[in-house]
C-alpha positions as CSV (number, residue, x, y, z in Angstrom):
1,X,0.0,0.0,0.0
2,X,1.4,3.5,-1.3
3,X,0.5,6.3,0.9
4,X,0.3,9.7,-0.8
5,X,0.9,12.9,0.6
6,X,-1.3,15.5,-0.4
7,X,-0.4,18.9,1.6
8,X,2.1,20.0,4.1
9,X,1.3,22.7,6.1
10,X,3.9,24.9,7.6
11,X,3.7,28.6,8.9
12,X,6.5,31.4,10.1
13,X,6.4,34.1,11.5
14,X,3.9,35.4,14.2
15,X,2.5,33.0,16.2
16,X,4.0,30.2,14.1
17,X,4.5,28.3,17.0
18,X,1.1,28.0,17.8
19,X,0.4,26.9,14.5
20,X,2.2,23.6,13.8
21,X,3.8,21.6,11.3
22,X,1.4,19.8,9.8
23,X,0.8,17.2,6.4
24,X,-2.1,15.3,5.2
25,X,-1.7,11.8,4.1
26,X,-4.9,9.8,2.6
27,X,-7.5,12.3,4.3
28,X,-6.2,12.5,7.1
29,X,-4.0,15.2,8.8
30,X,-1.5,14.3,10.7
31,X,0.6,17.1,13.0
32,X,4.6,16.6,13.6
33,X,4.4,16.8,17.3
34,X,1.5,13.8,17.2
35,X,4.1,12.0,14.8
36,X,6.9,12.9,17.3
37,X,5.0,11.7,20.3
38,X,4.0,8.4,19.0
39,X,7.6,7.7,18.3
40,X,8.7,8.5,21.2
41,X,6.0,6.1,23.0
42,X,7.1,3.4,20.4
43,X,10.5,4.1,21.7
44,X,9.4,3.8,25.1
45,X,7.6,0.5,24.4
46,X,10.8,-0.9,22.6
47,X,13.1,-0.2,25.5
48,X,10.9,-1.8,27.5
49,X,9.9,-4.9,25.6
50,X,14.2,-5.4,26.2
51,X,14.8,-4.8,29.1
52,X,12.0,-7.4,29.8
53,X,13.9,-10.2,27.1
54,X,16.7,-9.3,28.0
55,X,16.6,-10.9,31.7
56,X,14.8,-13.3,30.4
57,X,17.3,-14.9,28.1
58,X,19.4,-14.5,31.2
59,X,18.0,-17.9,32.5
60,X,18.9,-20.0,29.2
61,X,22.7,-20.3,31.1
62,X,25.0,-20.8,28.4
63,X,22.7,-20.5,25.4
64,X,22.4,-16.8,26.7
65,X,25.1,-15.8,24.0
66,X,23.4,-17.2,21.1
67,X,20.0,-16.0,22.5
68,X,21.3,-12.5,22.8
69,X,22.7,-12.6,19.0
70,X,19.3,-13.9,17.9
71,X,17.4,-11.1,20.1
72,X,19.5,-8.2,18.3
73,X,18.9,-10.0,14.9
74,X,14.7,-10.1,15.6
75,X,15.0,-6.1,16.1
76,X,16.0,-6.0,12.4
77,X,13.6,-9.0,11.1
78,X,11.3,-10.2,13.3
79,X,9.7,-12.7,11.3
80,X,12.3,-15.5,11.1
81,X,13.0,-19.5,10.4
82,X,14.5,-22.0,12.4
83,X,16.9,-21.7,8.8
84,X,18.1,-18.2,8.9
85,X,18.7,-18.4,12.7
86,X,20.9,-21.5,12.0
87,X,22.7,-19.2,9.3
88,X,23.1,-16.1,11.3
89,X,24.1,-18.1,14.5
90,X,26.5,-20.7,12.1
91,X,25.3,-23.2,13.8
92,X,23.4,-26.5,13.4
93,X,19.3,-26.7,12.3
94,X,18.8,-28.3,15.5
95,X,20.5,-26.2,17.6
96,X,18.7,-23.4,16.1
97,X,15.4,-24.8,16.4
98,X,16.1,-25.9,20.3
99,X,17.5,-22.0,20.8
100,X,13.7,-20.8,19.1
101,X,12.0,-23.3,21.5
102,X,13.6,-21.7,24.5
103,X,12.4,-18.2,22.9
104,X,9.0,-19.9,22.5
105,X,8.9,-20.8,26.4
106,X,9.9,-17.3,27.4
107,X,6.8,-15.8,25.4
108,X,9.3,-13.9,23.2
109,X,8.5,-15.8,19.7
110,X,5.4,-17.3,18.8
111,X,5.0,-20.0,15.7
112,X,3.0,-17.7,12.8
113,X,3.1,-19.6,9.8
114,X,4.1,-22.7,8.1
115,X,5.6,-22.3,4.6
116,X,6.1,-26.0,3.2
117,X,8.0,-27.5,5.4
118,X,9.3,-24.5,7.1
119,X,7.7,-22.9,10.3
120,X,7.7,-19.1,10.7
121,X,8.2,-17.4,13.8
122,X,7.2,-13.7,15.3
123,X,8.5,-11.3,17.4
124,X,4.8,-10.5,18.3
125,X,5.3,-7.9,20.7
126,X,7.8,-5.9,18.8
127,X,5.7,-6.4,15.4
128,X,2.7,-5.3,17.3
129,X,4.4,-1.6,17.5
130,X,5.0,-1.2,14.2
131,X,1.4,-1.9,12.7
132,X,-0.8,1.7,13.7
């Protein structure tokens, strides 16, 4: 889905700081400080969704390297396969898929969909942000 932009709306001069930057996309006007304030809630959420994982993969002893490599890689792509973690990781299939189960017990992936013979898995939580 292509979203257009059809006006931006700035101002200078008197009072333009009571009259913000603002831009309309598909109908519906949008204002840079409402943009700027829903990053920096995403932001918020993100930072917290970590610090969260983060002490969780602390239990996983020493699989907590590996899990920490794979927690940085789901920030980039959080849809993965037991595959590209075993690539990323340069390690086994089977060491990758036991590495996703331990994510799966800790609430951090969730199975999403099976292509073939190959199961995806989500990042659910840190998706979730991205989607409004």
């Amino acid at each position: 889905m292509t979203k257009h932009y059809s006006k931006v709306t700035a101002y200078s001069g008197y009072k333009a700081n009571e009259r913000p930057l603002s831009f309309t996309v598909d109908n519906q006007k949008l204002e840079v400080r409402d943009t700027a304030q829903k990053g920096k809630e995403t932001f918020q959420s993100i930072l917290e969704i970590r610090n969260e994982v983060e002490k969780a993969i602390l239990s996983l002893g020493k699989k907590a390297r590996n899990a920490n490599l794979l927690l940085n890689y789901l920030y980039s792509r959080p849809i993965i396969t037991p595959k590209e973690v075993a690539e990323m990781l340069s390690t086994t299939h089977q060491s990758a898929s036991s590495l996703i189960r331990d994510f799966e017990s800790l609430n951090i992936l969730k199975k999403w969909e099976k292509t073939g013979r190959s199961q995806t898995y989500i990042f659910g939580r840190y998706f979730a942000l991205f989607l409004d």
